[in-house]
Backbone as JSON, one array per atom type, in Angstrom:
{
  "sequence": "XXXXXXXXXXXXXXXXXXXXXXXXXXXXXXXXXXXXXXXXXXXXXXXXXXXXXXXXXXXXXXXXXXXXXXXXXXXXXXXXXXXXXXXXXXXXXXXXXXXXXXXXXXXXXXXXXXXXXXXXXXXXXXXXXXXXXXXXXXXXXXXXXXXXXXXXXXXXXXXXXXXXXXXXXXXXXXXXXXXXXXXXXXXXXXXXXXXXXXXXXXXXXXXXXXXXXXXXXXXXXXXXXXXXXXXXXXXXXXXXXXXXXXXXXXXXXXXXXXXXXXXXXXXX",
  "N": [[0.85, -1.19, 0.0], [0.11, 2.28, -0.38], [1.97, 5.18, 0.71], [-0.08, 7.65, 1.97], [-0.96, 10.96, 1.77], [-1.35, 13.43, 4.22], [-2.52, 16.63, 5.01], [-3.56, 18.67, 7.53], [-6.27, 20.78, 8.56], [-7.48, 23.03, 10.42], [-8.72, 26.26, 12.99], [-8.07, 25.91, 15.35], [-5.32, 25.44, 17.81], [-5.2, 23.2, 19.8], [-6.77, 21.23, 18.85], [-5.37, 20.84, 16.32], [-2.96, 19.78, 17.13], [-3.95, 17.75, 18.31], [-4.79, 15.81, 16.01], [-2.64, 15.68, 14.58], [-0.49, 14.16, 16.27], [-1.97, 11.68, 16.69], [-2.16, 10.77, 13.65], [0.22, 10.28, 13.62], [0.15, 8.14, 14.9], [-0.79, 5.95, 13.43], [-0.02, 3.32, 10.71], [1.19, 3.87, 6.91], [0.56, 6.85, 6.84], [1.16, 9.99, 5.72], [2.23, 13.0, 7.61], [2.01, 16.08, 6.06], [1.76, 18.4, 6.53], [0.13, 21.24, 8.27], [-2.6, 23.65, 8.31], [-4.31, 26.85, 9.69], [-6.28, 28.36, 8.55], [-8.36, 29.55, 6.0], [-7.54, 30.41, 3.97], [-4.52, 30.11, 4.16], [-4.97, 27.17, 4.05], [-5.49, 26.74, 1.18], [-3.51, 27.52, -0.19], [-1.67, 25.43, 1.22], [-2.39, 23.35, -0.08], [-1.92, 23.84, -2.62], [1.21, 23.91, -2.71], [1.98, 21.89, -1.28], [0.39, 19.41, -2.5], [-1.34, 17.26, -1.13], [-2.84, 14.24, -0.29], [-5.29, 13.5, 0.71], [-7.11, 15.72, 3.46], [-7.97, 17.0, 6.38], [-10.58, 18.34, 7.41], [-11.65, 21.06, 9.09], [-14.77, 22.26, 9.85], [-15.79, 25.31, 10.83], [-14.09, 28.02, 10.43], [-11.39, 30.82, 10.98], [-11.64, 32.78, 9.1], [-13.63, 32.08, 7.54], [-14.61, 29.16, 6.25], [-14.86, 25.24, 5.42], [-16.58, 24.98, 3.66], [-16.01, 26.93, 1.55], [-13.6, 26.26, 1.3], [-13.78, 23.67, 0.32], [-14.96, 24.38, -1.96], [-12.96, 26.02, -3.84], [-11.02, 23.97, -4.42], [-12.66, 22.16, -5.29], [-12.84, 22.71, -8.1], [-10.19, 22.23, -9.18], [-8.74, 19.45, -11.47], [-6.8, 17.61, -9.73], [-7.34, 17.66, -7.02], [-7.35, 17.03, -3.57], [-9.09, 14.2, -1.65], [-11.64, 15.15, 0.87], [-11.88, 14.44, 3.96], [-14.32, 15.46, 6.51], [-13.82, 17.63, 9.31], [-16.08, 18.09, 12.04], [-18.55, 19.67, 14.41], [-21.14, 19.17, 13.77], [-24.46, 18.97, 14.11], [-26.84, 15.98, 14.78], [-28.05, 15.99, 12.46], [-26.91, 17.68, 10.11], [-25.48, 15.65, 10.19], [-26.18, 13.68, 8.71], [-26.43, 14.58, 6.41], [-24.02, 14.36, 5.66], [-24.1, 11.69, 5.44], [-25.34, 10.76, 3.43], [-23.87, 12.17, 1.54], [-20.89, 11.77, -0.17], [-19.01, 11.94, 1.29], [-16.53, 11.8, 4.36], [-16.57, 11.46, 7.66], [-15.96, 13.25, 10.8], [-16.59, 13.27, 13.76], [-15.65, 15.82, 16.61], [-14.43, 15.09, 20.06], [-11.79, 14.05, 18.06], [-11.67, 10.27, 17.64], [-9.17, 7.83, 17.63], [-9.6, 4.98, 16.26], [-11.97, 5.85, 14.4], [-10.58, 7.89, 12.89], [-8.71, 6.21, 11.65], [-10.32, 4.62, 10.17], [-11.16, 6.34, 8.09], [-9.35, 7.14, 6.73], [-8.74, 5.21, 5.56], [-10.58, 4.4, 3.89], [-10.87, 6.54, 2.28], [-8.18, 6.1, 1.05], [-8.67, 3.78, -0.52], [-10.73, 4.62, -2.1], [-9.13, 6.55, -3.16], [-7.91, 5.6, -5.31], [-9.87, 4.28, -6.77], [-11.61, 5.91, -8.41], [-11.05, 8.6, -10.82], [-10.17, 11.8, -12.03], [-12.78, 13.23, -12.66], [-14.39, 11.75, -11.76], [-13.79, 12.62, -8.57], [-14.17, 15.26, -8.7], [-16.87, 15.65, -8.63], [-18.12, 14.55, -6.94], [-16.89, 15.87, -4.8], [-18.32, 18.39, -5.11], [-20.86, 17.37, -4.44], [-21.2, 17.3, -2.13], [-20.84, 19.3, -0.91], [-23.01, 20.66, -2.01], [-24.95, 18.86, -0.47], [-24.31, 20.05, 2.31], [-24.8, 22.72, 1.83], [-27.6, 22.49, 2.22], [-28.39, 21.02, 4.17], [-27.67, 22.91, 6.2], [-29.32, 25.03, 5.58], [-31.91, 23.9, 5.97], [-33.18, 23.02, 3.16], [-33.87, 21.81, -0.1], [-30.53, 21.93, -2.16], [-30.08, 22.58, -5.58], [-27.86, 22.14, -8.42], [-26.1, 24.6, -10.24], [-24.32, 24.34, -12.08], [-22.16, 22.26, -13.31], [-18.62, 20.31, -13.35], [-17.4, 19.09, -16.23], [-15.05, 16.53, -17.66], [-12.81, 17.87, -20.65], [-10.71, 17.96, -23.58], [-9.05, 19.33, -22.77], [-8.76, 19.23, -19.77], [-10.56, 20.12, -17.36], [-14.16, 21.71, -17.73], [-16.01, 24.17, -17.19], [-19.74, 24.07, -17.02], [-22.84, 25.75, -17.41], [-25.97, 24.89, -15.72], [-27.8, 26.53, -16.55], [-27.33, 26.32, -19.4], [-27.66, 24.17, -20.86], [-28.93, 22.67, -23.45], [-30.63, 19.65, -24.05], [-30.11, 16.25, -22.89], [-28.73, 12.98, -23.3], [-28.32, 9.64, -23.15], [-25.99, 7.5, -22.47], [-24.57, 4.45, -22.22], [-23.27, 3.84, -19.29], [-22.89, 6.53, -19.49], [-23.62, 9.72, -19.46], [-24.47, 11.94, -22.04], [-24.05, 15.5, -22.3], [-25.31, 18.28, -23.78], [-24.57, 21.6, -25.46], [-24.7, 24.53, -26.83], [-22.12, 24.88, -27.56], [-21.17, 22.89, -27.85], [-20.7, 18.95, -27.1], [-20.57, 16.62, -23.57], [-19.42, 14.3, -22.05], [-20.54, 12.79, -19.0], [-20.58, 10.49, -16.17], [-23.2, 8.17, -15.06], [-27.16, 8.24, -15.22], [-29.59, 9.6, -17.0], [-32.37, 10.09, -15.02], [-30.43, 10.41, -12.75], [-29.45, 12.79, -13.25], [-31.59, 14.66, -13.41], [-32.24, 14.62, -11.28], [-30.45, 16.16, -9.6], [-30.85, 18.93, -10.87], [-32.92, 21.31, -10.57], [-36.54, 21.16, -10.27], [-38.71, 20.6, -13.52], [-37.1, 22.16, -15.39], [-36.55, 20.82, -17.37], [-37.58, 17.97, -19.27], [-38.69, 14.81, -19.68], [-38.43, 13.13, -22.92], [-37.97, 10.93, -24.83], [-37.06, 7.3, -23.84], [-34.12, 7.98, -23.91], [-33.53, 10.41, -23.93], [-33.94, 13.73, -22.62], [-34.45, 17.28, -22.4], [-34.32, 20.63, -22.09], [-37.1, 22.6, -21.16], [-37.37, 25.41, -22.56], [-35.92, 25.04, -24.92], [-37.44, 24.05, -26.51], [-38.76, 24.21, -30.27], [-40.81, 23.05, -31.15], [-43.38, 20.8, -31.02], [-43.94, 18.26, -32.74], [-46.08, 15.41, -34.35], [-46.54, 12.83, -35.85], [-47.74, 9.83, -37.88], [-49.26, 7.31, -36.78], [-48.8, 7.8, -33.81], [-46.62, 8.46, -33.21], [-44.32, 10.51, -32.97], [-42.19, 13.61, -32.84], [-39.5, 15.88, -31.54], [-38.93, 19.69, -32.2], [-35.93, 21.46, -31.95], [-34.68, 24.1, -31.06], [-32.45, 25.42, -32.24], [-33.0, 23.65, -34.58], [-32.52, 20.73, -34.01], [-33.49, 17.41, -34.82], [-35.2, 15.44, -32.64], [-36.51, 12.48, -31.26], [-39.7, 11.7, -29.79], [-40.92, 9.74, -27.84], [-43.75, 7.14, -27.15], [-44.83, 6.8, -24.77], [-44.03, 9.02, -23.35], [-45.29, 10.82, -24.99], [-48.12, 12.13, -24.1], [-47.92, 13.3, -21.15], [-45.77, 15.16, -22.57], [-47.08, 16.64, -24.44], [-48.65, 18.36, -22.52], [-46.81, 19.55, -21.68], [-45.58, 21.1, -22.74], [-47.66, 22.37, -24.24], [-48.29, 24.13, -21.7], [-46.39, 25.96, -21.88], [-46.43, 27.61, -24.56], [-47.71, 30.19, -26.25], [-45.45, 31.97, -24.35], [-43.28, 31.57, -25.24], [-43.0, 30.99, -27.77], [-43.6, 28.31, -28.62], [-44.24, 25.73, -30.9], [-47.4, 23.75, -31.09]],
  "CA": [[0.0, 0.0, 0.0], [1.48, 3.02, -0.91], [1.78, 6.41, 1.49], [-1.26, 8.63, 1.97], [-0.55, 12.13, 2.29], [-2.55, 14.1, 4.82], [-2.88, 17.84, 5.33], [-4.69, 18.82, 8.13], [-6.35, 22.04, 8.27], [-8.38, 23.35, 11.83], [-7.93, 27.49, 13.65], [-7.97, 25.37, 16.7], [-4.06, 24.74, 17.76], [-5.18, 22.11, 20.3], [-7.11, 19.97, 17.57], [-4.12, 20.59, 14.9], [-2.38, 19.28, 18.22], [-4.8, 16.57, 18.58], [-4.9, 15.05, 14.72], [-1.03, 15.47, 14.25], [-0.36, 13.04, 17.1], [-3.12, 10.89, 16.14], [-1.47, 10.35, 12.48], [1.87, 9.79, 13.34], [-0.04, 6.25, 15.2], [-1.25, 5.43, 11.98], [0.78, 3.24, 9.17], [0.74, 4.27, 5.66], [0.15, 7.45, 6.34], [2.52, 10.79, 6.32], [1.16, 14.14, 7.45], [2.91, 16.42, 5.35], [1.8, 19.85, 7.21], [-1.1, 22.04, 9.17], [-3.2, 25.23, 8.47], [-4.78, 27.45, 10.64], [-7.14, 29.41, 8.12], [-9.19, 28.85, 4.74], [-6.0, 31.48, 2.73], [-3.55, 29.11, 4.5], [-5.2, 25.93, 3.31], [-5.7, 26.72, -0.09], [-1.98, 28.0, -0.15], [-0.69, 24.79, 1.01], [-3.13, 22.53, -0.64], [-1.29, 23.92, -3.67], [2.49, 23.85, -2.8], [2.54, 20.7, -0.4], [-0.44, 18.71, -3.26], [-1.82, 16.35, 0.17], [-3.62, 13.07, -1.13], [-6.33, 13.99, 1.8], [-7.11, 16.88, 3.9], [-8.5, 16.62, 7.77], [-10.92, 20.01, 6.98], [-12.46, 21.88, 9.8], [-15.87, 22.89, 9.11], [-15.9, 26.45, 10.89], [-12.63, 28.46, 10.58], [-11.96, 31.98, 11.45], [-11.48, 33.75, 8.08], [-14.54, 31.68, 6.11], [-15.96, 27.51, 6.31], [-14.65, 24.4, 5.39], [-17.38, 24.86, 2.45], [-14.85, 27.68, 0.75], [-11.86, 25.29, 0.8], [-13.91, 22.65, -1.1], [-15.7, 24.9, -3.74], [-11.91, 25.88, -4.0], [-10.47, 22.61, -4.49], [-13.68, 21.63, -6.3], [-12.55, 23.16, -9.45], [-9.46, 21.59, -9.71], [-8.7, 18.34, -11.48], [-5.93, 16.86, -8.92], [-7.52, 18.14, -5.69], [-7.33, 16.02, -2.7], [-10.05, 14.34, -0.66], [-11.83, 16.23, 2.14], [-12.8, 14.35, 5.12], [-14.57, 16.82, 7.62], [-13.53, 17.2, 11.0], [-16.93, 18.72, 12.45], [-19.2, 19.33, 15.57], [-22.64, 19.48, 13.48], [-25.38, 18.35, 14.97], [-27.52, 15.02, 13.93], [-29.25, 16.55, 11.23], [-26.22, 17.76, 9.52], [-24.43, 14.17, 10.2], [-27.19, 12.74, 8.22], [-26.57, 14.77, 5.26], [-23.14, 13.74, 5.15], [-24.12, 10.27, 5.25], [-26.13, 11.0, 2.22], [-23.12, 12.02, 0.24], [-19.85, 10.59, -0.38], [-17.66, 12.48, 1.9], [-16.67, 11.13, 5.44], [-16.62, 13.12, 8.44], [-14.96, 13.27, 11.72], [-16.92, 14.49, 15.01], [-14.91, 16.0, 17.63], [-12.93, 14.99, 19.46], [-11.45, 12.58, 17.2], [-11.18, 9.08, 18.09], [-7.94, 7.25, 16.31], [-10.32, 4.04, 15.64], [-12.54, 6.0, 13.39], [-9.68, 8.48, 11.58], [-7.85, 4.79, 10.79], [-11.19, 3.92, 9.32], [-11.81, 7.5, 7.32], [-8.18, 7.3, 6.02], [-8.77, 3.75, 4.54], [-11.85, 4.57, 2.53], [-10.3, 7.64, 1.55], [-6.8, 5.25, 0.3], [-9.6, 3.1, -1.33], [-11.63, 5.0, -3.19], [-8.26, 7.69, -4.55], [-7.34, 4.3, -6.14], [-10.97, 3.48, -7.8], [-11.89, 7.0, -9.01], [-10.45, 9.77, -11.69], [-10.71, 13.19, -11.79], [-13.76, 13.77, -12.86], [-15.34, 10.99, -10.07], [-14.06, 13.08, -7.62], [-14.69, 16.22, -8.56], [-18.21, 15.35, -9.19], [-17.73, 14.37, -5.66], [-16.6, 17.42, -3.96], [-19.68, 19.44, -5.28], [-22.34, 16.76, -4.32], [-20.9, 17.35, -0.6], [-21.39, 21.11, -0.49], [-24.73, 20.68, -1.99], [-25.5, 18.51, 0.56], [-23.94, 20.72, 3.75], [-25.72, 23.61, 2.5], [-29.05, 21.87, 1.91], [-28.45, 20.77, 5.78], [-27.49, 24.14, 6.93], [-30.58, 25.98, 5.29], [-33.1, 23.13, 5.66], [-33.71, 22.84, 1.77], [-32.63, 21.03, -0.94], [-30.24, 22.87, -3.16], [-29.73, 21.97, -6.69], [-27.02, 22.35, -9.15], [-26.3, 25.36, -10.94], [-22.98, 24.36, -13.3], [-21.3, 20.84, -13.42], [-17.26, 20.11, -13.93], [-16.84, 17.8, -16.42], [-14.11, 16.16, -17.97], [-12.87, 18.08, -21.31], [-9.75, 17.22, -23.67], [-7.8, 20.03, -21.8], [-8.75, 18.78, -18.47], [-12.14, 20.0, -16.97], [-14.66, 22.66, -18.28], [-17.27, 24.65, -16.77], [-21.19, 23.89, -17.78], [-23.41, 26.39, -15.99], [-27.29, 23.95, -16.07], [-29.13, 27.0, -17.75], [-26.79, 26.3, -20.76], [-27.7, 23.19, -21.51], [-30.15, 22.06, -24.37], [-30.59, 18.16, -23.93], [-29.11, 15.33, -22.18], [-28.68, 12.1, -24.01], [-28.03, 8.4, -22.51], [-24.79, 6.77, -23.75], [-24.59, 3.27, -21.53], [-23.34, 4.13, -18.33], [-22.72, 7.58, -19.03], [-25.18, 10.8, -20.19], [-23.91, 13.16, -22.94], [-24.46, 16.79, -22.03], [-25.5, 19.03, -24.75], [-24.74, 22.68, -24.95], [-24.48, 25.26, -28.1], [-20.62, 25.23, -28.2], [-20.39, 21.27, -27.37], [-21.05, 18.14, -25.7], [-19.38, 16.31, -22.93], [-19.45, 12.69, -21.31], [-20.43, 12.73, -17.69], [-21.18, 9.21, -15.76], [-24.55, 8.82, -14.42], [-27.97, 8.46, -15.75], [-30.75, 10.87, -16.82], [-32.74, 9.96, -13.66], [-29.5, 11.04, -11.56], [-29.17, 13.97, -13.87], [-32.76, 15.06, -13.51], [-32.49, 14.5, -9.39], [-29.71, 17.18, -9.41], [-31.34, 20.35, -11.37], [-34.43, 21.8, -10.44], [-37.77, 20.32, -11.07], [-39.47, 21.7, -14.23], [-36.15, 23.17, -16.12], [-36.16, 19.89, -18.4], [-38.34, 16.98, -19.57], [-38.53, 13.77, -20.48], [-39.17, 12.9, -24.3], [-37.61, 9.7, -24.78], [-35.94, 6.54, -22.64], [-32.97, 7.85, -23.89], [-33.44, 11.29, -23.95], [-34.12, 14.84, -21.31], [-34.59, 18.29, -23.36], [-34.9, 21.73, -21.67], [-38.28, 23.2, -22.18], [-37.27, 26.51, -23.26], [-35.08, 24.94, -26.12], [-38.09, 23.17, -27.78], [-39.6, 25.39, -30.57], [-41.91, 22.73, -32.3], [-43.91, 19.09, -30.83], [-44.26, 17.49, -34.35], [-47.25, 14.38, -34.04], [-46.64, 12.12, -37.0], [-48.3, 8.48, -38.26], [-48.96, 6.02, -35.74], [-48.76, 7.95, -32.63], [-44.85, 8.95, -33.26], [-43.91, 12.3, -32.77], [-40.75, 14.27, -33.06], [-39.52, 17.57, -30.81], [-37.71, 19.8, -33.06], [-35.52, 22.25, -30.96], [-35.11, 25.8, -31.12], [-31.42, 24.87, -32.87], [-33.02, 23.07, -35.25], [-32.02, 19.67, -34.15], [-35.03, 16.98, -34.72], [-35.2, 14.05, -31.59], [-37.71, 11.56, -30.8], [-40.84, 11.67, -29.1], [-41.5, 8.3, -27.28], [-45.11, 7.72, -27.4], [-44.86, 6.63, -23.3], [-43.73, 10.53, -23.51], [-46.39, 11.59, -25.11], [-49.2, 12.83, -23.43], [-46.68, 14.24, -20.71], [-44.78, 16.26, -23.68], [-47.9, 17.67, -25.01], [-49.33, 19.0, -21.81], [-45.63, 20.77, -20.97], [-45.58, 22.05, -24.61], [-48.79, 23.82, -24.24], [-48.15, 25.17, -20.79], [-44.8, 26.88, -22.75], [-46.85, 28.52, -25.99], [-47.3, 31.86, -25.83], [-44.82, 32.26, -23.36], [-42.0, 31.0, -25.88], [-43.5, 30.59, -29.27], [-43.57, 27.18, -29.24], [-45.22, 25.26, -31.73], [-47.7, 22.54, -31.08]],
  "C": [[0.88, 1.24, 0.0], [0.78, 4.15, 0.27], [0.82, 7.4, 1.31], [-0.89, 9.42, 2.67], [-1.18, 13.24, 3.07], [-1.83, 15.75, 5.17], [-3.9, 18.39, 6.66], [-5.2, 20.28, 8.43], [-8.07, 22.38, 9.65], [-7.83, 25.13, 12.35], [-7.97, 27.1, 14.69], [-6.44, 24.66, 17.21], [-4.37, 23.34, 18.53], [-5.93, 20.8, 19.14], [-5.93, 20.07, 16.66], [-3.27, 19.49, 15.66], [-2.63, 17.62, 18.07], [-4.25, 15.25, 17.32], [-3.49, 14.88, 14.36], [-0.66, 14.17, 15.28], [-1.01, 11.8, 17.0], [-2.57, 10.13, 14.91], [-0.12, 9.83, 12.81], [1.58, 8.67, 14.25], [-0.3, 5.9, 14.29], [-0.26, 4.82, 10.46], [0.62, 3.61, 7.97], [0.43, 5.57, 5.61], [1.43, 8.66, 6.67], [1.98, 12.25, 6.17], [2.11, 15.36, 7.41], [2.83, 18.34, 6.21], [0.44, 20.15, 7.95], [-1.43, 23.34, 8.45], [-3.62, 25.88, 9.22], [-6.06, 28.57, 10.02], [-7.71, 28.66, 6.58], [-7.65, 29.31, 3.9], [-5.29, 30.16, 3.11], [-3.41, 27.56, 4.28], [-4.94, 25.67, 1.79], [-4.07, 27.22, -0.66], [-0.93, 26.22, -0.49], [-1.01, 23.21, 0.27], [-2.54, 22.67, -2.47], [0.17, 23.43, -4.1], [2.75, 22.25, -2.18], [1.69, 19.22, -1.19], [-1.04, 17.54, -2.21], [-2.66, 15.24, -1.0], [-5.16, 13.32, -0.7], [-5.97, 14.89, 2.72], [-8.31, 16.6, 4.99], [-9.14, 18.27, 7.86], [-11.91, 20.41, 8.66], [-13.25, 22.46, 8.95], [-15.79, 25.03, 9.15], [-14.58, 26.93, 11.19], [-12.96, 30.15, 10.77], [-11.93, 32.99, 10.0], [-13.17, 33.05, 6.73], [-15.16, 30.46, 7.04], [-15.26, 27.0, 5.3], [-15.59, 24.47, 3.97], [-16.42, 25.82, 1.07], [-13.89, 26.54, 0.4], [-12.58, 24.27, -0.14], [-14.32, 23.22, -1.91], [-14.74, 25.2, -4.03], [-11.75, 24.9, -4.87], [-11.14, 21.6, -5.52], [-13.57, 21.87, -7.62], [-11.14, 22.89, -9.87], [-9.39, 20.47, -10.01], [-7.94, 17.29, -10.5], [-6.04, 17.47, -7.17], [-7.56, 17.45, -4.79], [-8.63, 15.29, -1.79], [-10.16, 14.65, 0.54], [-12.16, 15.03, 2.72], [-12.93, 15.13, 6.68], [-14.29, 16.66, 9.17], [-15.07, 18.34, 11.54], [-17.54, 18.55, 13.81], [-20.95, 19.75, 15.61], [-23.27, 18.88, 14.18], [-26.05, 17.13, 14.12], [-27.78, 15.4, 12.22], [-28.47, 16.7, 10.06], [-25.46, 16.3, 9.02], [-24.94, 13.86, 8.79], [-27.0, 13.37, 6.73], [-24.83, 14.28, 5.05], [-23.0, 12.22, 4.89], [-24.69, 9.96, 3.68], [-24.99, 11.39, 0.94], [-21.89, 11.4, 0.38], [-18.51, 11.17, 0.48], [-17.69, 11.81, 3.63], [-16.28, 12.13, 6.05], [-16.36, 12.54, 9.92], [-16.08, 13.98, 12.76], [-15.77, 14.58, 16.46], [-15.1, 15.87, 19.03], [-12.9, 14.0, 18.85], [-10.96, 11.39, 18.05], [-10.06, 8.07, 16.78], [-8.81, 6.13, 15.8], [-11.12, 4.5, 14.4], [-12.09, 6.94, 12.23], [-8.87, 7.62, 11.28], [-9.01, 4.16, 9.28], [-11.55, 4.89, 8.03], [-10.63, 7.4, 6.51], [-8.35, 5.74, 5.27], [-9.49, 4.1, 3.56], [-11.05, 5.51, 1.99], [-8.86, 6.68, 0.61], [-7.31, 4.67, -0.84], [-10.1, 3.63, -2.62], [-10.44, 6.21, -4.01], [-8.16, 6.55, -5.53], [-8.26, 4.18, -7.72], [-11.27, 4.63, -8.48], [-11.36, 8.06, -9.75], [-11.09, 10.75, -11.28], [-11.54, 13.7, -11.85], [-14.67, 13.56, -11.61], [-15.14, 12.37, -8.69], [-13.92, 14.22, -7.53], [-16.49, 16.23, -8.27], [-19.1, 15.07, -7.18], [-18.26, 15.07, -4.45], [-17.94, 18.43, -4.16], [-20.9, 18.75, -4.81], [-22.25, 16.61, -2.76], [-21.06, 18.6, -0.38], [-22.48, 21.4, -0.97], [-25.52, 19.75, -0.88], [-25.4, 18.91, 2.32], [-24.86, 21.62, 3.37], [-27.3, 23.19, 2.51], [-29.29, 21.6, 3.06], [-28.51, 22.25, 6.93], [-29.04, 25.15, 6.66], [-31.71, 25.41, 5.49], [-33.98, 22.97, 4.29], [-32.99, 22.21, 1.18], [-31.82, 22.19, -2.45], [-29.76, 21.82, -4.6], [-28.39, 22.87, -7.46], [-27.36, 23.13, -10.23], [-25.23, 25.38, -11.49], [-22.62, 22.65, -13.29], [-20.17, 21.27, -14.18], [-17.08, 18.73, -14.79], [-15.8, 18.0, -17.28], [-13.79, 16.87, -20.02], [-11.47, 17.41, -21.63], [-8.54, 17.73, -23.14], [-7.83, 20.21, -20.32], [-10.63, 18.82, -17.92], [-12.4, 21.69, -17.33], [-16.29, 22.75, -17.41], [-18.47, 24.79, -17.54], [-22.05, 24.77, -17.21], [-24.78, 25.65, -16.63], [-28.01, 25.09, -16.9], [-28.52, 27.13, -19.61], [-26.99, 25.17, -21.59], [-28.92, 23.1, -22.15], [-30.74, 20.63, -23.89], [-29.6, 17.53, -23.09], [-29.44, 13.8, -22.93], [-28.27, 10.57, -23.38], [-27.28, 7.41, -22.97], [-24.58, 5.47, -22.66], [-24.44, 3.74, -20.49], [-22.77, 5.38, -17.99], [-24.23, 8.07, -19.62], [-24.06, 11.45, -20.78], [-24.71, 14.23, -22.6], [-24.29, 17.78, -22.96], [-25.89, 20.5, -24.75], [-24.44, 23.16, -27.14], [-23.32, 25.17, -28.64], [-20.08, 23.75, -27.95], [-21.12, 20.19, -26.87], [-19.92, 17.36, -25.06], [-20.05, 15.71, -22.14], [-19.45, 13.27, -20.06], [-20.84, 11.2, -16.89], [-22.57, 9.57, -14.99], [-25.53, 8.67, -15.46], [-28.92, 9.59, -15.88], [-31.66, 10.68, -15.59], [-31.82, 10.68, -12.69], [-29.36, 12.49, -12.05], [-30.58, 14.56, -12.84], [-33.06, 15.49, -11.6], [-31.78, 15.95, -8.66], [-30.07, 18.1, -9.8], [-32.46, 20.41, -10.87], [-35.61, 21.78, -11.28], [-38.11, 21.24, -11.9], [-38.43, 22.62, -15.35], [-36.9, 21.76, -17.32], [-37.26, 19.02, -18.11], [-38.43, 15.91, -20.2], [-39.07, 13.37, -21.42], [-38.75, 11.91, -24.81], [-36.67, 8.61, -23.69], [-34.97, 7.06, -22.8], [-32.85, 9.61, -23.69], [-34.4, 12.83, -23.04], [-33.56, 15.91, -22.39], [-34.74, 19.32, -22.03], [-36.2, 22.06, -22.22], [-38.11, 24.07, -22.82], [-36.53, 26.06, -24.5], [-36.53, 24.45, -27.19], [-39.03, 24.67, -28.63], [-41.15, 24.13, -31.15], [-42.11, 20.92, -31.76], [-44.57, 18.37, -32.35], [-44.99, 16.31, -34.33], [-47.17, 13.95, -35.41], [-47.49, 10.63, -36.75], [-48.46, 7.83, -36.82], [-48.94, 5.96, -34.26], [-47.44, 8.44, -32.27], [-45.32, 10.54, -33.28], [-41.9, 12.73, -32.51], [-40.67, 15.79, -31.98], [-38.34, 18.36, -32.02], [-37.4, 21.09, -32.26], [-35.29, 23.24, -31.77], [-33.2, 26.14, -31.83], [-31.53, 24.41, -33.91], [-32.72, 21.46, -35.24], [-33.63, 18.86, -33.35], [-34.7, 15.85, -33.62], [-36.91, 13.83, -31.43], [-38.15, 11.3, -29.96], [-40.9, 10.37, -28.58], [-42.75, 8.52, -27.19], [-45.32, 7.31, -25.95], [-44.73, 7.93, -22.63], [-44.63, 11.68, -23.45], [-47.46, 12.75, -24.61], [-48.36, 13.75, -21.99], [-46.48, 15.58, -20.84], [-45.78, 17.38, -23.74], [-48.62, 18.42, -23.68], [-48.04, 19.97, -20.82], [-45.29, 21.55, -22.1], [-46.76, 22.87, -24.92], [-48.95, 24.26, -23.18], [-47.22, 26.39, -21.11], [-45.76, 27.49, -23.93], [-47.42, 29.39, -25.39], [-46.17, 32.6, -24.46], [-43.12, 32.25, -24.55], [-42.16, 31.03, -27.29], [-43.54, 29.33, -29.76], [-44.68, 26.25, -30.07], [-46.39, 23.73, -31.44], [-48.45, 21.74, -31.79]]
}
């Protein structure tokens, strides 16, 4: 097993105290430095590159949520697991996403167990996985912190010069390629893993709609519901590009295609 590089980052000297002593019981792992602030993280999260990062939630210059939307936009960023003292409620949303989390004080039995998964899963996942990651953990802190659910307003995915920003009201369609989705914008598309169901779970209800098994349209893109032979039908988008109606779709389509006319010009 190869050396896992930890960072740990708290404005509390006795916890930096705490987790430094803590690691150096731990094999496999080598804890390469400390912060004391969000600036000071993101500083050494650059120069010192950590494999993982021991994040305090509340710091004195910002939140533990800064350092990952940070970090979140790079391709070789390290994983977070949170050192926190949320309450239930919060726990529960971290259980919900894919990040692991630390309540204080730390016990070495369960930062042996947070540093394994974390060893585990750098192994099984690319850059994209765990960017994809990092953002589905700060939509789920603040969704805990505000009592709502927040949805996604951009996705990072994977381009051929690393990763490229999507912001969701740019997208036209979403398309279903085996065990990924193609994401379809004016200047492109671009492979993300994941189905349209998982897609659809993440944006906010009502942007987009389903018009075939394979295929999820924005409403505002459609200019024209086309009803041919047989019960077939066609959407032809506001681009010009014609896709297929499922007739399971159907009735659906046409009653979100005439809530949109006169509002849009769309044709039905």
């Amino acid at each position: 097993m190869s050396i896992l590089r930890v960072l740990t980052i708290d404005d509390e000297v006795l916890a930096l105290r705490r987790l430094k002593l803590l690691l150096q019981t731990i094999a496999q792992v080598d804890h390469v430095g400390e912060a004391n602030s969000c600036r000071e993280a993101l500083s050494k999260i650059d120069s010192l590159k950590p494999d993982a990062v021991l994040l305090d939630i509340k710091m004195r210059d910002g939140s533990g949520f800064d350092v990952v939307e940070a970090i979140g936009q790079r391709p070789d960023g390290p994983a977070v697991i949170f050192v926190t003292a949320f309450d239930e409620f919060a726990v529960q949303a971290f259980d919900s996403a894919v990040a692991d989390y630390l309540l204080k004080p730390v016990e070495r039995d369960r930062l042996t167990r947070a540093l394994d998964r974390v060893h585990r899963r750098h192994k099984l996942l690319d850059a994209e996985q765990r960017v994809d990651e990092l953002h589905q953990i700060v939509r789920a802190l603040r969704a805990a912190r505000q009592g709502d659910h927040a949805y996604e307003s951009e996705f990072w995915l994977k381009s051929s010069g690393g990763l490229v920003r999507v912001p969701v009201d740019t997208i036209e369609s979403v398309s279903s390629e085996d065990e990924y989705i193609a994401i379809h914008t004016a200047s492109g598309s671009h492979l993300m893993r994941g189905s349209i169901r998982q897609f659809s779970e993440r944006v906010e209800p009502g942007l987009f709609v389903r018009i075939h098994r394979r295929w999820l349209v924005k409403q505002t893109a459609i200019a024209e519901l086309r009803t041919r032979a047989l019960s077939s039908a066609e959407i032809i988008l506001r681009s010009g590009q014609r896709l297929p109606a499922g007739r399971v779709y159907l009735k659906e389509l046409r009653r979100t295609v005439q809530g949109v006319v006169g509002q849009s010009g769309t044709r039905v």
